[in-house]
PAMARLO-923772 format. One line per 3 residues: number of its first residue (from 1); their letters; for each residue x, y, z of N, C-alpha, C, O. Coordinates in pm, whole numbers, padded with zeros to 5 digits. Last residue first. Layout:
BEGIN
NUM	a	X:Y:Z:X:Y:Z:X:Y:Z:X:Y:Z ~ ...
//
This chain:
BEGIN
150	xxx	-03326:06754:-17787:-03323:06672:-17627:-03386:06784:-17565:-03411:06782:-17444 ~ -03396:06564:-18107:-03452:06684:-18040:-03438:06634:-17852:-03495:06541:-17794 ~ -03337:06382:-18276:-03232:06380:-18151:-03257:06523:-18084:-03171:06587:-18022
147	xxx	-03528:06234:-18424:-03463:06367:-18450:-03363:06438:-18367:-03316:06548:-18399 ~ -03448:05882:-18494:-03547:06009:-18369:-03464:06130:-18447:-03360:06117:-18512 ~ -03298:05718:-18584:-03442:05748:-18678:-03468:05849:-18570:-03563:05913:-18616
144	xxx	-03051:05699:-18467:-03050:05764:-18583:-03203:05811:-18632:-03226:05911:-18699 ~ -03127:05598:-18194:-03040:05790:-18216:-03053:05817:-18327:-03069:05936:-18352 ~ -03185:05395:-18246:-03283:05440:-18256:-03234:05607:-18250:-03295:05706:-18292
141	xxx	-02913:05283:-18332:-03022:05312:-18409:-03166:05377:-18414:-03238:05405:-18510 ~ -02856:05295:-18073:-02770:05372:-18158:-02849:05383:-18312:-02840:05480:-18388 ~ -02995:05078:-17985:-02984:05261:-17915:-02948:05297:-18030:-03040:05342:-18099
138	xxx	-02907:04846:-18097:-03004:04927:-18122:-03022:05058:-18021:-03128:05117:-18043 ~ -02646:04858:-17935:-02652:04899:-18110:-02782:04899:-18155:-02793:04955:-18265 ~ -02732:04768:-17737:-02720:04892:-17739:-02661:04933:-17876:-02635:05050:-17903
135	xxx	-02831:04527:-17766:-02913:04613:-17708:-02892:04784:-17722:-02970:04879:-17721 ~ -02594:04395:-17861:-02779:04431:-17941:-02775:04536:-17899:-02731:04635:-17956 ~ -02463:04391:-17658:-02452:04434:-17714:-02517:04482:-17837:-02495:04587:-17897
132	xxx	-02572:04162:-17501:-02599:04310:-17416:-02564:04416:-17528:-02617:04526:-17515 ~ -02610:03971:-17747:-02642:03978:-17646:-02668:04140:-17571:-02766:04213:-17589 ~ -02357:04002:-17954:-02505:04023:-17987:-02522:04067:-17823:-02469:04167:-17775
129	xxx	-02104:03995:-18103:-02153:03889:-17979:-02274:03926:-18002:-02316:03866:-18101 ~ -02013:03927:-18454:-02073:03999:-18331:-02151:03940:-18252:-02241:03861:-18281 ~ -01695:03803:-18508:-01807:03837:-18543:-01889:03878:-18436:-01843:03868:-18323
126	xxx	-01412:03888:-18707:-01460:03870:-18574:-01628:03914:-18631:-01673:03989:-18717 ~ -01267:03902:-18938:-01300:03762:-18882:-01386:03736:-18781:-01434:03627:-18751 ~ -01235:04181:-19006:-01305:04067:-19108:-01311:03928:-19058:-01358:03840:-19131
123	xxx	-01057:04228:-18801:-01180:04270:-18814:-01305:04194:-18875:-01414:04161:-18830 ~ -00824:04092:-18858:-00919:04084:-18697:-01018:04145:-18747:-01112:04070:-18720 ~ -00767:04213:-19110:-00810:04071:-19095:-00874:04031:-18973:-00967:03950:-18972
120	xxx	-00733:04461:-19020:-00769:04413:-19109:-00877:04287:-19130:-00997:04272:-19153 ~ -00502:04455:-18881:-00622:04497:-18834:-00775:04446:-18889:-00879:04412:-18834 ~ -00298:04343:-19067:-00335:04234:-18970:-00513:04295:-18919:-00614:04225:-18917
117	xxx	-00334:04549:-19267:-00325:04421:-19316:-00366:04340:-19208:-00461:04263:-19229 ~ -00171:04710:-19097:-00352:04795:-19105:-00395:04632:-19211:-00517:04616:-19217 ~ 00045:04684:-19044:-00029:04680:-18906:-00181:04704:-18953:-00280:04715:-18881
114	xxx	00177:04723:-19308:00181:04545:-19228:00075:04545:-19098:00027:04441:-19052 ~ 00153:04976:-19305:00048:04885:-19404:00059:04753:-19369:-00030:04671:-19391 ~ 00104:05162:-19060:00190:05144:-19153:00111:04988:-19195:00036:04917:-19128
111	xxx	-00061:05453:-18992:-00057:05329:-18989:-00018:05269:-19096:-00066:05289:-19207 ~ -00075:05709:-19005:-00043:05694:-18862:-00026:05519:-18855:00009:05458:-18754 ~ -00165:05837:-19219:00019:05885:-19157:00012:05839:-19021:00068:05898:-18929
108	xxx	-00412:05720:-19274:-00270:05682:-19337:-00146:05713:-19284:-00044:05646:-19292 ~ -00655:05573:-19049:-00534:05683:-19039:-00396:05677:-19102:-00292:05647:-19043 ~ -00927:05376:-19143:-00768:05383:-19082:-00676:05538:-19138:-00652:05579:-19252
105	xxx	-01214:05185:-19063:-01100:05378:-19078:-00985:05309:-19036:-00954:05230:-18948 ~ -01497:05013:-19147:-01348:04993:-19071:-01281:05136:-19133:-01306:05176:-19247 ~ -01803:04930:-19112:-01676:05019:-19174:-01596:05067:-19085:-01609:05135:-18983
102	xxx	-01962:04827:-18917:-01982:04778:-19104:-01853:04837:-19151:-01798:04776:-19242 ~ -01936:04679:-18595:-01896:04782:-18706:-01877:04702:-18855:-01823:04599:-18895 ~ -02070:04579:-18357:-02080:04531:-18478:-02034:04646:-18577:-02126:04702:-18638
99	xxx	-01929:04624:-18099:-02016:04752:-18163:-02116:04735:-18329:-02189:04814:-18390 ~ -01817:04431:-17995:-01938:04459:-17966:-02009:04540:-18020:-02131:04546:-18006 ~ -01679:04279:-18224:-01765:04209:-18099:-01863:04290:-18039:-01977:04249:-18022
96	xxx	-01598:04515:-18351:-01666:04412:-18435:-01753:04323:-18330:-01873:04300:-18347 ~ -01443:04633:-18218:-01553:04724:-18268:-01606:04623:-18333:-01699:04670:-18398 ~ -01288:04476:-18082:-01344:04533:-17990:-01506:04572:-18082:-01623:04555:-18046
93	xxx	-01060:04396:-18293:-01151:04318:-18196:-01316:04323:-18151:-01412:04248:-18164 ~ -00995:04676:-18322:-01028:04591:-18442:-01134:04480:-18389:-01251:04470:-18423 ~ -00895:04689:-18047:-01019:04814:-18116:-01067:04702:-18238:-01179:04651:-18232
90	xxx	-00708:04498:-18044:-00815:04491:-17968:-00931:04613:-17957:-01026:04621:-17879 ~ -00475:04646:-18227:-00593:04482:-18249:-00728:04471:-18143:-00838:04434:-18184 ~ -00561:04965:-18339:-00484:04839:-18239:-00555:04670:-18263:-00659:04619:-18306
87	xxx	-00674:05128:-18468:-00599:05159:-18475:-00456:05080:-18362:-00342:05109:-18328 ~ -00976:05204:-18650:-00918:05141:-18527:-00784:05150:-18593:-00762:05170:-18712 ~ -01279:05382:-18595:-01162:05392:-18616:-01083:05313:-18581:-01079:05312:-18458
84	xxx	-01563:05237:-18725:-01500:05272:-18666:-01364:05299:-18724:-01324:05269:-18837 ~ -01907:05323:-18849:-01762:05324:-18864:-01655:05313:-18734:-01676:05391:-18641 ~ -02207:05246:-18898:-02128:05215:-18767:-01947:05183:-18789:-01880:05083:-18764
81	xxx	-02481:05308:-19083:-02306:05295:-19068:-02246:05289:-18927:-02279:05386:-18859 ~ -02744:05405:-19022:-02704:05203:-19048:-02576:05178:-19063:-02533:05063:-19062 ~ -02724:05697:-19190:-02813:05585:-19139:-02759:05490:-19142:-02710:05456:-19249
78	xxx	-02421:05866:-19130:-02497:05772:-19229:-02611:05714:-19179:-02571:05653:-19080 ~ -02257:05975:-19022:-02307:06061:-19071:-02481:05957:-19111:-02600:05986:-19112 ~ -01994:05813:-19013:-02122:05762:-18929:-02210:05916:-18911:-02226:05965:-18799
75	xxx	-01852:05888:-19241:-01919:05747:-19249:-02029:05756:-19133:-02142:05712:-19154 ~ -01753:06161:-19119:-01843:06168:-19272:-01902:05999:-19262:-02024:05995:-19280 ~ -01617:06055:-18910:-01684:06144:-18890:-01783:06094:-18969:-01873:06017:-18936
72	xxx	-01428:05890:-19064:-01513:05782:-18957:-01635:05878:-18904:-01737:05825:-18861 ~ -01264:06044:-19224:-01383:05975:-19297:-01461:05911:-19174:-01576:05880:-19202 ~ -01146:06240:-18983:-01281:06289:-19115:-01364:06131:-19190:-01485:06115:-19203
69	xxx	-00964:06025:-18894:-01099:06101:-18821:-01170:06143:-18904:-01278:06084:-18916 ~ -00815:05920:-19033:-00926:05842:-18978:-00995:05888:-18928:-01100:05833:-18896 ~ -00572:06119:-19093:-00606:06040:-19002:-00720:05908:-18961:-00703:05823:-18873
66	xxx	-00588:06097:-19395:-00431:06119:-19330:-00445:06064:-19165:-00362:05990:-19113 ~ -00853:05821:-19477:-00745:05932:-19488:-00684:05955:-19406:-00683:05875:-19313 ~ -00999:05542:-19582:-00844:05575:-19529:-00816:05772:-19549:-00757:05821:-19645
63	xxx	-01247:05269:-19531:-01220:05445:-19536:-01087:05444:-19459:-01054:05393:-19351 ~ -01399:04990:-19609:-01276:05024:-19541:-01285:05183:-19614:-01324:05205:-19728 ~ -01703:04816:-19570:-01590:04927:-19625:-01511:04976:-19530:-01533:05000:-19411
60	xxx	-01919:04520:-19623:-01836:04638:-19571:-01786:04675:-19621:-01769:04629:-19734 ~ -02055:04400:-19856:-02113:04387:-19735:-02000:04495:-19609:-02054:04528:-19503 ~ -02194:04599:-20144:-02137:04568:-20063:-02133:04516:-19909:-02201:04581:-19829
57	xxx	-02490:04702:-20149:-02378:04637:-20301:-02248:04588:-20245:-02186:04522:-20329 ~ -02672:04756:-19987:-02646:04592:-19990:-02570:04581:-20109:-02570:04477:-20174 ~ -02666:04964:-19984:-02752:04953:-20078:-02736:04783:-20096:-02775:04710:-20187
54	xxx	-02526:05062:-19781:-02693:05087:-19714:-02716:05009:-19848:-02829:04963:-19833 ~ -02278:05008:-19937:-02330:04903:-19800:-02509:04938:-19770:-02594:04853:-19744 ~ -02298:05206:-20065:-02286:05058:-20145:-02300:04974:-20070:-02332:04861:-20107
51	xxx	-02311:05396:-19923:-02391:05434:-19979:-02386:05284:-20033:-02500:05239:-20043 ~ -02064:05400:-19794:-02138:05391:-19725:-02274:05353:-19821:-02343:05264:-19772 ~ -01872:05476:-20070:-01858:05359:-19970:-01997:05358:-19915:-02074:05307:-19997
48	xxx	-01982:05786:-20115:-01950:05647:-20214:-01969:05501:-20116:-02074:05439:-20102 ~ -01916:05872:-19851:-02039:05903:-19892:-02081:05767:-20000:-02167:05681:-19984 ~ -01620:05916:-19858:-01703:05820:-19714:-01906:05801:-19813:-01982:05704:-19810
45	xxx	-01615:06026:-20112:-01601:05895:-20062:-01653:05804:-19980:-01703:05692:-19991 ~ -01695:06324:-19968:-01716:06227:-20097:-01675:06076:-20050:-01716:06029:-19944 ~ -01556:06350:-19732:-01666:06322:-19740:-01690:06223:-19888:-01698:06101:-19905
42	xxx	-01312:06392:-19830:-01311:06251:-19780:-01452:06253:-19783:-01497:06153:-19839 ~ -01179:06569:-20121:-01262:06549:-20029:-01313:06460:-19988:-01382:06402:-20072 ~ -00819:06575:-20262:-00959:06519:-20279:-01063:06539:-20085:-01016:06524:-19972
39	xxx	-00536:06732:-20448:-00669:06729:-20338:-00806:06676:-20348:-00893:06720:-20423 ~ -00396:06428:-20634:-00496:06589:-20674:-00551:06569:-20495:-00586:06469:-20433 ~ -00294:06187:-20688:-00282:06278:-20580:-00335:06411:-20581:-00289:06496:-20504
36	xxx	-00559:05972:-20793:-00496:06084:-20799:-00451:06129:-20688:-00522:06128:-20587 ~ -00765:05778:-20807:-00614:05709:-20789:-00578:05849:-20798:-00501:05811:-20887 ~ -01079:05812:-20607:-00973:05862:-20637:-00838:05757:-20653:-00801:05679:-20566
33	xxx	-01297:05532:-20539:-01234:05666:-20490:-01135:05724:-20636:-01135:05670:-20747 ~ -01355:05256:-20464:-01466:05370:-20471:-01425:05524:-20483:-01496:05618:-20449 ~ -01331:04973:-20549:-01266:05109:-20542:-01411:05251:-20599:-01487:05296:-20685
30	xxx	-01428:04687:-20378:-01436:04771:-20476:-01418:04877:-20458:-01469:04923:-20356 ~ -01293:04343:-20354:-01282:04453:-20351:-01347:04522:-20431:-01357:04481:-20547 ~ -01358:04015:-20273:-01396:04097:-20365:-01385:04281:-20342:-01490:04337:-20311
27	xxx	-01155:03816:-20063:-01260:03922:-20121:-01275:03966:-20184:-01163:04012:-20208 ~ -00945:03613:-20112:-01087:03576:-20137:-01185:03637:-20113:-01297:03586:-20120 ~ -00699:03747:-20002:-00755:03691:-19892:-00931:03615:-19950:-01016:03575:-19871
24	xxx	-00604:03887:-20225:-00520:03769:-20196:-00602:03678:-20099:-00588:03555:-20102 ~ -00785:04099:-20194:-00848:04011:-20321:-00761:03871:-20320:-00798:03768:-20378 ~ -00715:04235:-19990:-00875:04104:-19922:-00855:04052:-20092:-00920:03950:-20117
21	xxx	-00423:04276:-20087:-00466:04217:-19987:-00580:04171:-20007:-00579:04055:-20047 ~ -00555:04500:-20235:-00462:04414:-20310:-00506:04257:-20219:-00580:04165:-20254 ~ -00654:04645:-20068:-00739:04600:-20157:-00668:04478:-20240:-00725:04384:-20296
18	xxx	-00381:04741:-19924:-00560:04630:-19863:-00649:04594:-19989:-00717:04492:-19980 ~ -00255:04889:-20128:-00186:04789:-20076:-00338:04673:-19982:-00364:04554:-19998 ~ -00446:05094:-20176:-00423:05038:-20293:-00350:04929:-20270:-00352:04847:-20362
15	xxx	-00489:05206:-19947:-00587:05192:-19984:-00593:05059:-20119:-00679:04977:-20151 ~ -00216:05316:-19927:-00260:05222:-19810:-00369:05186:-19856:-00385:05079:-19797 ~ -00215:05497:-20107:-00107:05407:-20087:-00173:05300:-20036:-00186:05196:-20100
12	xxx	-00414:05721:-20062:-00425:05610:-20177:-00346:05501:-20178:-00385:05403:-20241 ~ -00455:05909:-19848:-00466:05749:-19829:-00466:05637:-19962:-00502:05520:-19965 ~ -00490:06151:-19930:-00423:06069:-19859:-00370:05964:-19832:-00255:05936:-19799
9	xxx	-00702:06159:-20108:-00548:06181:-20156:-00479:06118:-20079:-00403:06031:-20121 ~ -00927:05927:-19973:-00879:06095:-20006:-00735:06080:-20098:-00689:05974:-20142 ~ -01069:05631:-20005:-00961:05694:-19945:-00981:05834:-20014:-01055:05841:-20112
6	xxx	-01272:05356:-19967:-01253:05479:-20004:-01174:05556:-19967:-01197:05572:-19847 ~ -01378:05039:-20060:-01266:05093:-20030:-01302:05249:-20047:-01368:05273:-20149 ~ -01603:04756:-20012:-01617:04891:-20039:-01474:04925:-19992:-01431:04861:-19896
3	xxx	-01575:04437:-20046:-01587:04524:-19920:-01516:04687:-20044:-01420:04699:-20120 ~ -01787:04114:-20020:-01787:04257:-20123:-01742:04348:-20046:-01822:04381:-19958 ~ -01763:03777:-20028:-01795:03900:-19960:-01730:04017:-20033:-01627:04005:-20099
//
């Protein structure tokens, strides 16, 4: 399995410690970003990443900046992205059982790298119930193809 990495300036630490990680864990990582501390723009990235999953070059991605909010914004921008933010085990849990999430956020100044390693791994293990939860991850797809004219 192939999982997309993209971080800002922010997040290169934490970006560069998980990737290390899924390649110890028998994934295939790919860096989609910045090694510079130069100011960088998360869109970009989120944009990189997402773009290697709609293209089946990857089967998920992980997005890191200072919080997790801009890239999980810029990722579910996306047709067919379903980013989440997580930031506990039972979000990690949560967004994979029911929300089936392709891309996992994490918040660098808010998550220290032994807690975003385990998240991590709940994520990449859990798989999706389907059932009532289909149902409404197709909503969420059909929010994307309609013009959301209300």
């Amino acid at each position: 399995m192939k999982i997309a990495f993209g971080s800002d300036h922010g997040g290169i630490e934490l970006k560069t410690a998980l990737m290390k990680f899924v390649k110890e864990i028998e994934y295939i990582p790919i860096d989609c970003d910045t090694d510079k501390t130069d100011s960088a723009d998360y869109p970009d990235y989120a944009k990189s990443v997402t773009e290697l999953i709609i293209k089946n070059q990857a089967d998920w991605g992980v997005l890191i900046c200072k919080t997790g909010i801009g890239m999980s914004i810029a990722a579910n921008k996306v047709h067919g992205i379903r980013a989440a933010l997580v930031y506990s085990e039972e979000i990690a849990l949560l967004s994979r059982r029911h929300n089936n999430a392709n891309v996992i956020c994490f918040g660098a100044d808010f998550t220290k790298i032994s807690l975003a390693k385990k998240l991590l791994t709940i994520w990449l293990k859990t798989e999706f119930e389907g059932g009532r939860h289909q149902r409404r991850v197709d909503k969420i797809q059909q929010l994307e193809e309609s013009s959301c004219e209300f």
